[in-house]
C-alpha positions as CSV (number, residue, x, y, z in Angstrom):
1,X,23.3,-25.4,-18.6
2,X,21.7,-24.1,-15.3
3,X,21.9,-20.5,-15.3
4,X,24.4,-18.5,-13.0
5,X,23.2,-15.0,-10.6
6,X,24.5,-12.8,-13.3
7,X,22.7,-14.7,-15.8
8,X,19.3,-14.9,-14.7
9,X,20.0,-11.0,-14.2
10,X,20.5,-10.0,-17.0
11,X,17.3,-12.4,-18.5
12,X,14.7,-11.6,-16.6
13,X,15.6,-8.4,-14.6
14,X,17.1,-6.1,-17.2
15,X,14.5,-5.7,-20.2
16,X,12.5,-3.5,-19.3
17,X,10.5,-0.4,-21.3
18,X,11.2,2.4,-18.6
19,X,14.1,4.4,-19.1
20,X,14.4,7.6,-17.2
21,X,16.6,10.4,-18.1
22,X,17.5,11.3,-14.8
23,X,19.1,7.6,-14.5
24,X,22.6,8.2,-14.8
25,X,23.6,4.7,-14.1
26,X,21.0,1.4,-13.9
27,X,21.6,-2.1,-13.6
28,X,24.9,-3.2,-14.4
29,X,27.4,-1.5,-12.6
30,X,28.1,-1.7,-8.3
31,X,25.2,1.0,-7.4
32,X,23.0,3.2,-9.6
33,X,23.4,6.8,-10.4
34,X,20.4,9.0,-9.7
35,X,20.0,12.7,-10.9
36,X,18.5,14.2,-8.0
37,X,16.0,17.2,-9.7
38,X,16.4,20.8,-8.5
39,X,13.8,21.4,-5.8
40,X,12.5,18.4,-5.0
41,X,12.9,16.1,-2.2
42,X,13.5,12.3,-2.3
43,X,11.1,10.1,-0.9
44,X,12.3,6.3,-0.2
45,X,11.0,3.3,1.0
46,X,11.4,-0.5,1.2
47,X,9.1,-3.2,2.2
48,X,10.6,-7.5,2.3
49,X,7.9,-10.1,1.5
50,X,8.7,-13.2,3.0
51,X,7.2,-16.8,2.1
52,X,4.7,-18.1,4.6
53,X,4.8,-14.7,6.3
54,X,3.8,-12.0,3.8
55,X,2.7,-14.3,1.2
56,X,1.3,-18.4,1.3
57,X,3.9,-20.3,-1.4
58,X,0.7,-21.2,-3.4
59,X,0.4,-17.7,-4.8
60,X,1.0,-17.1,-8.8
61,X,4.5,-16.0,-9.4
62,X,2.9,-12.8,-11.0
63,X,0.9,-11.8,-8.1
64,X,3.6,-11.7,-6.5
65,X,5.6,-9.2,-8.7
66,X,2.8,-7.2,-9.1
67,X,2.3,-7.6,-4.8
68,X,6.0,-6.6,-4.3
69,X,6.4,-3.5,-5.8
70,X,2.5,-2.0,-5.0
71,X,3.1,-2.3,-1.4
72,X,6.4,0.1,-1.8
73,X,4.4,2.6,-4.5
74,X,1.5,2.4,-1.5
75,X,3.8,4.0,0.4
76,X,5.0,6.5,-1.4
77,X,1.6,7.3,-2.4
78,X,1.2,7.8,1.2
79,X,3.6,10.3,1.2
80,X,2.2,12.0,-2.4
81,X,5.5,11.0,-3.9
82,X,5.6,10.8,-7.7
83,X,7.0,6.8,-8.5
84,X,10.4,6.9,-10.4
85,X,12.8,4.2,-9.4
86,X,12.9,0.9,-7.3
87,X,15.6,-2.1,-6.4
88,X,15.4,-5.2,-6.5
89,X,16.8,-7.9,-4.0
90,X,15.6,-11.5,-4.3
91,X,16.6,-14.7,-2.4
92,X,15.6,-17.6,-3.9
93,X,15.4,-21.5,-2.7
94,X,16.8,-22.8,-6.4
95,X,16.6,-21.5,-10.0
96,X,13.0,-22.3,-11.6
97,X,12.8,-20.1,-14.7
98,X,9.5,-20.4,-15.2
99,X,8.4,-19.0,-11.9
100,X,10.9,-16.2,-12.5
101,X,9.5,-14.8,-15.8
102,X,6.2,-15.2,-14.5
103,X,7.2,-12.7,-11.3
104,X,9.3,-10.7,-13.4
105,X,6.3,-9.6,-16.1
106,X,4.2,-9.0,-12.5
107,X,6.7,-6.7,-11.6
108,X,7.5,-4.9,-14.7
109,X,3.7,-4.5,-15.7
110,X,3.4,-2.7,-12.7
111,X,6.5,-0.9,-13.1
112,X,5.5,0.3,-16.6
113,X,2.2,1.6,-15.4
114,X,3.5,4.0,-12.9
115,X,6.6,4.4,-14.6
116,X,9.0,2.9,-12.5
117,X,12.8,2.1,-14.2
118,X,14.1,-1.1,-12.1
119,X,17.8,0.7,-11.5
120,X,20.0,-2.4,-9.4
121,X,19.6,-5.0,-6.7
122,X,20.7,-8.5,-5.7
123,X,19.8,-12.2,-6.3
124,X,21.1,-15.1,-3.2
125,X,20.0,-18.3,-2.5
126,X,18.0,-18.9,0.7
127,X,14.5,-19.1,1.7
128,X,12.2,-17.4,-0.8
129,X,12.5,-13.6,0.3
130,X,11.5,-10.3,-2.0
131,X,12.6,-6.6,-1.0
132,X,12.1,-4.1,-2.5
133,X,13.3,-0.5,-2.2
134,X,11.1,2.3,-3.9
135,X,12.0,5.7,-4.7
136,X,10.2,8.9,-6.0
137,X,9.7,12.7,-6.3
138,X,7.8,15.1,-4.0
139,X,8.3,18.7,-4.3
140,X,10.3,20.2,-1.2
141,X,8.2,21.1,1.5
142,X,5.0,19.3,0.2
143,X,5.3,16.0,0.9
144,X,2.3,14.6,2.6
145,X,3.0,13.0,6.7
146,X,1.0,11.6,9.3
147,X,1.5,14.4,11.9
148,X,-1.3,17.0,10.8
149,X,-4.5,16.1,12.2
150,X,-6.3,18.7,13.5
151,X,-9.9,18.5,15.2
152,X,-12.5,19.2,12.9
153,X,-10.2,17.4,10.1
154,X,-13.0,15.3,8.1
155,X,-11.1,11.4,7.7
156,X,-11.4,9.8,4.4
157,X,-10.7,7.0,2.9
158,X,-9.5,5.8,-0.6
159,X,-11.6,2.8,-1.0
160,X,-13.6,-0.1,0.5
161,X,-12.0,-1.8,3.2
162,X,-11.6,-5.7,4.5
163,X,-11.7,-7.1,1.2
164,X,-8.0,-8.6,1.3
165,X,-8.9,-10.1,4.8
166,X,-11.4,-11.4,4.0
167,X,-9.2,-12.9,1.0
168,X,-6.9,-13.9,3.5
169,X,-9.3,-15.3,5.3
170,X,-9.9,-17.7,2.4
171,X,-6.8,-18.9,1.4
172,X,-6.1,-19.6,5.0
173,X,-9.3,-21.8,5.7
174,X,-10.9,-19.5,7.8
175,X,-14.1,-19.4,6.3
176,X,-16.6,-20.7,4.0
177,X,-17.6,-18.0,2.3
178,X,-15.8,-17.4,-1.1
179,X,-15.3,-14.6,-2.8
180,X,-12.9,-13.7,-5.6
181,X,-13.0,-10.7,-5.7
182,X,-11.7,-10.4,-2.4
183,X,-8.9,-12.7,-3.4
184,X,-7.8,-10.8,-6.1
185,X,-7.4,-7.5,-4.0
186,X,-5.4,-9.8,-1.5
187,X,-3.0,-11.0,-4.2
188,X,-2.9,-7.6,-6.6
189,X,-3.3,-4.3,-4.7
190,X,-3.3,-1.4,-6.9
191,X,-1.3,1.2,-5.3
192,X,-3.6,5.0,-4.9
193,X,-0.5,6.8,-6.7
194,X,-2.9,9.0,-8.2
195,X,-5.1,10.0,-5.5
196,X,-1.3,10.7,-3.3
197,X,-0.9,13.3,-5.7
198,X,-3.5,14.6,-6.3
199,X,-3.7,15.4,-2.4
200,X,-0.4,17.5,-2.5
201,X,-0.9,20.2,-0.4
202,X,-4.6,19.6,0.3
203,X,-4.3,16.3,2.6
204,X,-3.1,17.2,6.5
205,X,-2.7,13.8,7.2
206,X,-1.9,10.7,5.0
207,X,-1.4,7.0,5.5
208,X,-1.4,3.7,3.8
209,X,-3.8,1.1,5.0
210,X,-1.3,-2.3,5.4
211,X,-2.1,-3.2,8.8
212,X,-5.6,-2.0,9.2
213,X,-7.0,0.8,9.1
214,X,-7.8,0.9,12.8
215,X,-4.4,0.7,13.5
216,X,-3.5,2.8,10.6
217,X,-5.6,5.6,11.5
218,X,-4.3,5.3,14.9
219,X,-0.8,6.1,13.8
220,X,-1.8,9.2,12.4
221,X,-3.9,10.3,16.1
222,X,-0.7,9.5,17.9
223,X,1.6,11.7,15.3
224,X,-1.1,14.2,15.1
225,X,-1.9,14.1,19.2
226,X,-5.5,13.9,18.6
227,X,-8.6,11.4,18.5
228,X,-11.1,10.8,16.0
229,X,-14.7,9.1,15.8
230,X,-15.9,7.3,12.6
231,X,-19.1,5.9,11.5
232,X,-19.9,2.4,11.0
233,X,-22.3,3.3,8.9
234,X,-19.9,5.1,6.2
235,X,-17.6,2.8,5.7
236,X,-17.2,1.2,2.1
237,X,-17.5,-1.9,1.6
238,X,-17.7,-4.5,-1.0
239,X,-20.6,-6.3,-1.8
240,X,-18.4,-9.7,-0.5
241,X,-17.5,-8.0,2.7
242,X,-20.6,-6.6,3.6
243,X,-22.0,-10.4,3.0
244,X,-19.1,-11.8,5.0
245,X,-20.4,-9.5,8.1
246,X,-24.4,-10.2,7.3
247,X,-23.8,-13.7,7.3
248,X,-21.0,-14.0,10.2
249,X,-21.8,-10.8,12.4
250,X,-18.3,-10.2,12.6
251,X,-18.1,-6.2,11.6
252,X,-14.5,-5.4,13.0
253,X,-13.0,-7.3,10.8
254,X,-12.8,-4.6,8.2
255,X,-11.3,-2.1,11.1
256,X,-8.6,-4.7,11.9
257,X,-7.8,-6.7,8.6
258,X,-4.6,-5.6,6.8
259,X,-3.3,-5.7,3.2
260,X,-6.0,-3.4,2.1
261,X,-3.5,-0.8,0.5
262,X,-6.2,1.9,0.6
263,X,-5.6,5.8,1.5
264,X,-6.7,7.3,4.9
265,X,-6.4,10.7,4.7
266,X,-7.9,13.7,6.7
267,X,-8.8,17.2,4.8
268,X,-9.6,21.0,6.8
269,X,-13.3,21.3,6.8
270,X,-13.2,24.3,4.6
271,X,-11.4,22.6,1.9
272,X,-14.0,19.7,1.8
273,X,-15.3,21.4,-1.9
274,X,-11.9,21.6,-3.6
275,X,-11.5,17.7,-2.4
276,X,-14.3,17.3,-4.2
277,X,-13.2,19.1,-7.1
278,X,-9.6,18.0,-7.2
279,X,-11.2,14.4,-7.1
280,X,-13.9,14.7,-9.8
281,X,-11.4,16.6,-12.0
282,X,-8.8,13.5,-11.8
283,X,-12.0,10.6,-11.9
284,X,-11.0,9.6,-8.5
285,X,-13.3,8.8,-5.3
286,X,-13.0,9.2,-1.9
287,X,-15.4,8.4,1.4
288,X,-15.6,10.3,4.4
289,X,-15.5,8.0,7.4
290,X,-15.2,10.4,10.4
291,X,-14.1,12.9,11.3
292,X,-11.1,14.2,14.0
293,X,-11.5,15.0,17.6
294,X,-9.4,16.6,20.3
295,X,-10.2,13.7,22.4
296,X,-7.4,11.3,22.5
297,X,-8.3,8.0,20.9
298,X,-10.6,5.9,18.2
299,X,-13.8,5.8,19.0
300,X,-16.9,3.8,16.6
301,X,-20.2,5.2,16.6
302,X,-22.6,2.0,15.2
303,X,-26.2,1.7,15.8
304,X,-26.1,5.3,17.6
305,X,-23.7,3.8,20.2
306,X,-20.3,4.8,20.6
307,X,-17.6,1.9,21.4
308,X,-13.9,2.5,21.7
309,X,-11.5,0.8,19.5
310,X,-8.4,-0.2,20.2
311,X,-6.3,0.3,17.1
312,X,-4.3,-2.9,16.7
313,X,-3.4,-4.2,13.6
314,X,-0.8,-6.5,12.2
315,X,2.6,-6.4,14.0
316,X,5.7,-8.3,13.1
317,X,7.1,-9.2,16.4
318,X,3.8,-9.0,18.6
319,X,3.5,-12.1,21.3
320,X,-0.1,-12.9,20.5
């Protein structure tokens, strides 16, 4: 007997090992009921992946859990939000339940690490379509934003950039060079949750890289209304990307390839040492790329020159 939209539900959407106290009400019911904690401010966010948009239909079903839901804990890490709850709204072309436990033990691996409880959604047939809407904890008043640049602000970053375009980059054809490592960070970000925290009240500025960080960082100079200058030269880097650009020449295509779910952040001078302490104390890393200006705008300094960038990244409805 094919199975029904309540029935695939309740089998692949509803066993799950987190269970939160402060879940009143989860799956089952017409919403969820959510015990908002006594000073502390709820931070939500919601990201669709769409086939042959977001995603090429070749990718694993599990990749594409695990995708789904880190893009939405990127963003609250962003924000230095603590993960606690996400939904869950999938269209699908037809009922193959293979593919859906596959995406459903993506997602709820995922889930389980940063102990997110999936707490309601919605299943329809249509073109293969994932949203998902993430919510979490920050403590009121320290939430982390992109409006606090201030010149002399050193800019870091989480991680090495470009690998997921250059992933990209492969599964579209677009090159010869193969490398899968860079693959793998295409199909299974891992979302910074723990850095996001552990820059409460430290960071001035925060952002995910999704678009690029170019155009990433740029979001924060406008908020902020400043500039900033970073150095070629100090930007990470995998060992695939950096042979990608020795072999092709083509060095922006770290600044302007998206998917990278990394952390751009920007810390007060005089609190470089507790970034460092905050960050050793937790095993995290972080690389300072730059550093912010008063001067409006991005500006690259490689091989002692400096070139402008223009910070454009990926956008949904652009005409080129």
């Amino acid at each position: 007997m094919a199975l029904g939209e309540f029935d695939l539900i309740r089998r692949f959407f509803t066993r799950q090992p987190v269970r939160h106290a402060s879940t009143a009400l989860g799956v089952g019911d017409d919403c969820a009921l959510l015990r908002c904690a006594a000073g502390a401010e709820l931070a939500v966010t919601v990201d669709t992946l769409v086939s042959g948009v977001h995603f090429l239909p070749e990718v694993e079903p599990d990749s594409l859990g695990h995708k789904a839901l880190a893009v939405n804990l990127s963003d609250l890490a962003a924000m230095g939000a603590e993960p606690r709850w996400a939904t869950l709204a999938l269209t699908l072309p037809g009922i193959d339940e293979g593919w859906l436990a596959a995406f459903a033990r993506g997602l709820f691996a995922l889930a389980e690490r940063h102990g997110v409880e999936i707490v309601g959604g919605d299943t329809t047939r249509g073109p293969l379509s994932i949203t998902i809407q993430a919510m979490g904890w920050v403590p009121e008043g320290r939430a982390l934003r992109r409006s606090g640049a201030r010149p002399g602000d050193g800019v870091y970053v989480s991680g090495p950039i470009g690998s997921a375009g250059l992933g990209l980059k492969q599964r579209l054809g677009q090159t010869e060079f193969q490398d899968a490592a860079a693959l793998a960070r295409l199909e299974r970000p891992e979302p910074r949750v723990a850095l996001g925290l552990q820059l409460r009240g430290l960071a001035s500025a925060c952002i995910d890289v999704s678009d690029g960080l170019a155009a990433d960082l740029g979001h924060i100079l406008a908020a902020s209304n400043v500039g900033a200058t970073l150095d070629c030269a100090a930007l990470p880097l995998a060992d695939g990307v950096a042979r990608y650009i020795a072999t092709t020449g083509d060095w922006a295509m770290p600044l302007g390839a998206g998917d990278d779910y990394e952390l751009c952040f920007t810390v007060p001078e005089d609190r470089r040492d507790e970034l460092a302490r905050r960050l050793a104390g937790a095993g995290l890393a972080a690389f300072p790329i730059g550093r912010i200006e008063a001067e409006p705008g991005l500006r690259l300094l490689k091989e002692g020159r400096l070139i402008d960038l223009n910070p454009s990244g990926y956008e949904h409805f652009s005409r080129t």
